[in-house]
C-alpha positions in Angstrom: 130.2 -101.5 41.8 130.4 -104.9 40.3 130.1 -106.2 37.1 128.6 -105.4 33.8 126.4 -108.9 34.3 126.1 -108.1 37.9 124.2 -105.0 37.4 122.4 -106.1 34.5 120.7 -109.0 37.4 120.3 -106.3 39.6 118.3 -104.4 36.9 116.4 -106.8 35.7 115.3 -107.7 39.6 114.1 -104.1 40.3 111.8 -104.7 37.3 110.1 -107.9 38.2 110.0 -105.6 41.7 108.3 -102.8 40.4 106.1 -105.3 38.3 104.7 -107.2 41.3 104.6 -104.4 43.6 102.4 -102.6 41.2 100.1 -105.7 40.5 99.9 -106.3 44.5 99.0 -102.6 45.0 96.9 -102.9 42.1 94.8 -105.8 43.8 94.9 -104.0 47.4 92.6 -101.2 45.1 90.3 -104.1 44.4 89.2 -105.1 48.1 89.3 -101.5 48.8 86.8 -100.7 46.6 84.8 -103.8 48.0 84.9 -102.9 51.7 86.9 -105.6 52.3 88.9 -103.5 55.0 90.4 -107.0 56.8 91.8 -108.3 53.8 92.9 -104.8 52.5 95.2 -104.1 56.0 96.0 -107.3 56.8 97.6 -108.2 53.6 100.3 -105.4 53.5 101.0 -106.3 57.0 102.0 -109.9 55.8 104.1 -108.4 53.1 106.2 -106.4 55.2 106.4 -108.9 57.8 107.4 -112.0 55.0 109.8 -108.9 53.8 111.6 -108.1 57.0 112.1 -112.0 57.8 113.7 -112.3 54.4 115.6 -109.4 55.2 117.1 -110.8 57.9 117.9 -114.2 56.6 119.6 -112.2 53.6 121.8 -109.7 55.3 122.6 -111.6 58.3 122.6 -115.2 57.3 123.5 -115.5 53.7 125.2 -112.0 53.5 123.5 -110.9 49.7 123.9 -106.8 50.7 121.7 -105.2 48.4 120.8 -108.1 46.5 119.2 -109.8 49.1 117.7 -106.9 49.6 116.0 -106.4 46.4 115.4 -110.1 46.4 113.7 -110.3 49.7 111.3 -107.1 48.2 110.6 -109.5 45.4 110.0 -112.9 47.2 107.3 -110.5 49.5 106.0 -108.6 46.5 105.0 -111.8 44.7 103.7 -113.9 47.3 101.2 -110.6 48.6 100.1 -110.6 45.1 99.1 -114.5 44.9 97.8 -114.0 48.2 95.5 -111.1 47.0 94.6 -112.8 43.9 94.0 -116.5 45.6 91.5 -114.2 48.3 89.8 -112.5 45.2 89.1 -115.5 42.6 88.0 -117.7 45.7 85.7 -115.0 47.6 84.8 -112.6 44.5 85.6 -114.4 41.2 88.3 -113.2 38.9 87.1 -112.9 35.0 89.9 -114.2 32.1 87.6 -112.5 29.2 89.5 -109.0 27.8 87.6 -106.2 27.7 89.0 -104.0 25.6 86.1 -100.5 26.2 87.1 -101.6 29.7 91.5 -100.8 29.3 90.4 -97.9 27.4 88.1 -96.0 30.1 90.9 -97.4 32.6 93.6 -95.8 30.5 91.8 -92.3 30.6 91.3 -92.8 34.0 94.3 -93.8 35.3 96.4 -91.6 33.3 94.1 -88.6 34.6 94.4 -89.8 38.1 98.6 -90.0 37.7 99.1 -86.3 36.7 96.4 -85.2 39.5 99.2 -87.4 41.7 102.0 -85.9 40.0 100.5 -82.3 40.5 99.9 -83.1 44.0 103.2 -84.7 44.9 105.0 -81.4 43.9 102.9 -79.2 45.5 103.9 -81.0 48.5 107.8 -81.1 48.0 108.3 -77.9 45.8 109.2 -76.3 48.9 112.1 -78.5 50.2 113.8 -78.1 46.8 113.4 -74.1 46.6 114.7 -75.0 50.3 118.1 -76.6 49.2 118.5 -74.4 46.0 118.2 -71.4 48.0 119.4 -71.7 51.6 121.3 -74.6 50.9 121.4 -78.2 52.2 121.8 -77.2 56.0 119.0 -75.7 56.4 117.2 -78.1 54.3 117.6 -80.3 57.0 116.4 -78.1 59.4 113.2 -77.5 57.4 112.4 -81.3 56.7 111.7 -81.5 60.7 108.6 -79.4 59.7 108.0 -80.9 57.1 108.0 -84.1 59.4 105.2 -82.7 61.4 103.3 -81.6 58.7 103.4 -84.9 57.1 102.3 -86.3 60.4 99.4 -84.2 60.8 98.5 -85.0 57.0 98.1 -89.2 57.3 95.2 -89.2 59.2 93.2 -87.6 56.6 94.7 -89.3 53.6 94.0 -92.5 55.8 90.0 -91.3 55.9 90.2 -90.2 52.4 90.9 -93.6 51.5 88.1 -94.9 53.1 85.7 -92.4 52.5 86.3 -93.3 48.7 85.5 -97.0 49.1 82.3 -95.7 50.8 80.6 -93.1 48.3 82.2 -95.1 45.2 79.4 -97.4 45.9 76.6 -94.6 47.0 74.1 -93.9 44.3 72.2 -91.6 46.9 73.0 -87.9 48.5 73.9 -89.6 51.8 77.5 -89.4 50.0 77.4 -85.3 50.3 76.7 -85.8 54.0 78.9 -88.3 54.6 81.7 -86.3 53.2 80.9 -83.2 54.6 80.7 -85.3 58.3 84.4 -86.8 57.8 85.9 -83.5 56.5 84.6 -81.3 59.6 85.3 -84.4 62.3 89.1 -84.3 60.4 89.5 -80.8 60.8 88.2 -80.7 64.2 90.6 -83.4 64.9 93.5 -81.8 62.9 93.0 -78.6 64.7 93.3 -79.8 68.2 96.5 -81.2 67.2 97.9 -78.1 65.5 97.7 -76.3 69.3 99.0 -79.1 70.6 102.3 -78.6 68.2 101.6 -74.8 68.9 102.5 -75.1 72.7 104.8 -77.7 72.6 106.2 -78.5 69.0 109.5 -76.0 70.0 109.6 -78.8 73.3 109.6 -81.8 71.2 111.6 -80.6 68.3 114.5 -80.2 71.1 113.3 -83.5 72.8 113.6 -85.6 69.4 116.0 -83.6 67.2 118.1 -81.7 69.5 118.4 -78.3 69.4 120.2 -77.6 65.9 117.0 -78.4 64.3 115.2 -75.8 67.0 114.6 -73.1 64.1 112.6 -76.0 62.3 109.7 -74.3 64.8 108.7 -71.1 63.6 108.2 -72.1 59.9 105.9 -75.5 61.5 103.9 -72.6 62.6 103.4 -70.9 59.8 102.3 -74.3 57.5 99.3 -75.1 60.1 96.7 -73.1 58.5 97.5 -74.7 55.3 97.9 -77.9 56.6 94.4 -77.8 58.2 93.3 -76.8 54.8 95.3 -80.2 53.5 93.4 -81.9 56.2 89.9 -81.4 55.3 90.5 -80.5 51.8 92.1 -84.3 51.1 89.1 -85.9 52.7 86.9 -83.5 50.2 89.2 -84.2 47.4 87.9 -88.3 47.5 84.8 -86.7 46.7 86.4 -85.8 43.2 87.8 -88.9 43.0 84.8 -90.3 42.9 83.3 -87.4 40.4 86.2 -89.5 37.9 88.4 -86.4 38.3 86.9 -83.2 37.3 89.2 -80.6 35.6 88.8 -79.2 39.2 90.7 -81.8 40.7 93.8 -80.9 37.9 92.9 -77.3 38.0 93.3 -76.9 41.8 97.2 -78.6 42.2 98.4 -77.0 39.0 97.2 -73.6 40.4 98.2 -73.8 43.4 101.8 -75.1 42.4 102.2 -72.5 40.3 101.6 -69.5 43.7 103.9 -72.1 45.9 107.1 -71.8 43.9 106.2 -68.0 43.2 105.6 -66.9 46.6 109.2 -69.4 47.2 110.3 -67.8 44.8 109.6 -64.5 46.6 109.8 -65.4 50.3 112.9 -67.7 51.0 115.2 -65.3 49.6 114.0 -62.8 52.0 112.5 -64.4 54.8 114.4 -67.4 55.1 112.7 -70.7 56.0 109.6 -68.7 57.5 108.8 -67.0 53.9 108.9 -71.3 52.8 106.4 -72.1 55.7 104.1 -68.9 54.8 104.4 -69.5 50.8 103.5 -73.5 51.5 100.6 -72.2 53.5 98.9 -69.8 51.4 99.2 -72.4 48.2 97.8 -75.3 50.1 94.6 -73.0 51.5 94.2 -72.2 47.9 94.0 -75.6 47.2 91.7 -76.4 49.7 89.1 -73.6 48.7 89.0 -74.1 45.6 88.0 -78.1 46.1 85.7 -76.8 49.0 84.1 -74.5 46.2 83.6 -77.6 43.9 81.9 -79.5 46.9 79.6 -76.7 47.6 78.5 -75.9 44.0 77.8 -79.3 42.7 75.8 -80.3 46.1 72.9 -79.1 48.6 75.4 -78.3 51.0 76.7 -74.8 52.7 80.4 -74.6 53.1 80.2 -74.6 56.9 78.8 -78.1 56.8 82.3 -78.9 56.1 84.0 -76.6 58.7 81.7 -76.4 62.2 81.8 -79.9 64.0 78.5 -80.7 65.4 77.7 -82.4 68.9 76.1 -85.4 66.5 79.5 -86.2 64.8 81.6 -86.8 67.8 78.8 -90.0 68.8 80.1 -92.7 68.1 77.9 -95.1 65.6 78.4 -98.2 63.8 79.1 -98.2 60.0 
């Protein structure tokens, strides 16, 4: 384990790692929410590929173990933030005056914006521990293989999402409704092709890329698609609240529909095994979904279908 001084170092390194990983993510927000997409991919791709050459030269040249580790995360960490912060001051200009009305409204904000995150993270992992309490660590393993999937079928939207926000933060006009409405239907459209994809041949590729002990990981995969194409559309809708500075909606909806996943858990596993997870995490993430879709429609012009029924003008291909 090493010694008191030892892992006092070690400590004190995953602060400073924290610490700069935060301010680097901090300043990724920053081009993101100027459109600057090159700077805002290309710079986490220079992290990670300054972190696994440090990597390397830790574990296999000098030999640190997790030290090199840790400090290889750091050297990265640091340098993506200077990076970021060199790109900003030179390109945008970076002001040294404090604003204190500013910190506060960020404060409120932010803190608002971590328990929405907190809400959501557990709506979206409640299961796997109601998984492991109940049937046991086993068959938690089984389930994570559809949880996999799901997970799979969920970045393409979050990756959207994230855009989308960058684009209607900076709308002052209605076009954002539209634009929001066009991204969630194209999504789900998208999403939904890929969930009868999974439905003829997720039992195939489970066996093909898990073997077949994780086989049973298929019938509760099938049972989470309608609430993960409600996940889909619903997180491209949900940047629409983000943009709305969190509503009590956007609390409202995660807290809600946490509460019915770990009751219908509660009620299914026991009962129907890792099927009565899948059908609970379902119904709990379509609530979720309407009730952000009925925030959308009553605070715009738009019908509900505008965010479900694809049209032939959304799959053209357009600039911008």
């Amino acid at each position: 384990m090493g010694s008191f001084g030892e892992r006092k170092v070690l400590l004190l390194v995953a602060f400073l790692v924290t610490t700069s990983t935060v301010l680097f993510q901090g300043l990724q927000s920053i081009f993101l929410g100027l459109e600057r997409m090159i700077e805002y991919n290309v710079i986490p791709i220079f992290f990670f590929a300054l972190y696994l050459g440090c990597n390397f030269i830790a574990l296999k040249v000098v030999k640190l173990g997790l030290s090199g580790v840790m400090l290889s995360w750091l050297l990265a960490s640091v340098l993506a933030f200077l990076l970021s912060a060199f790109l900003l001051r030179k390109n945008v200009g970076i002001g040294t005056s404090f604003n204190k009305a500013l910190l506060r409204s960020s404060l409120r904000l932010g803190s608002k914006g971590m328990l929405i995150n907190l809400l959501l993270l557990l709506l979206f992992r409640a299961d796997i521990y109601l998984v492991n309490y109940y049937l046991g660590a086993g068959l938690v393993g089984v389930y994570l293989i559809a949880v996999r999937f799901a997970k799979m079928l969920q970045e393409m939207p979050n990756i959207a999402g994230t855009v989308l926000f960058s684009k209607i933060a900076s709308d002052a006009t209605d076009m954002k409704d539209h634009l929001t409405a066009k991204v969630s239907r194209t999504i789900l459209l998208v999403t939904f092709v890929v969930a009868v994809v999974i439905i003829l041949l997720g039992r195939q590729l489970i066996l093909l890329l898990f073997g077949v002990r994780f086989v049973d990981a298929y019938p509760p995969l099938i049972y989470m698609l309608p609430g993960i194409l409600a996940v889909a559309s619903g997180s491209v809708v949900n940047s629409y609240l983000w943009r709305k500075g969190y509503p009590i909606i956007a609390l409202l909806a995660p807290a809600l529909s946490l509460c019915i996943n770990i009751g219908l858990n509660v009620l299914l596993i026991p009962t129907l095994g890792l099927i009565g997870a899948g059908l609970a995490t379902s119904v709990a993430y379509i609530l979720w979904g309407a009730l952000i879709f009925g925030y959308f429609v009553r605070n715009s012009t738009l019908p509900v279908r505008d965010l479900l029924l694809v049209r032939i003008s959304d799959l053209a291909l357009k600039k911008g």
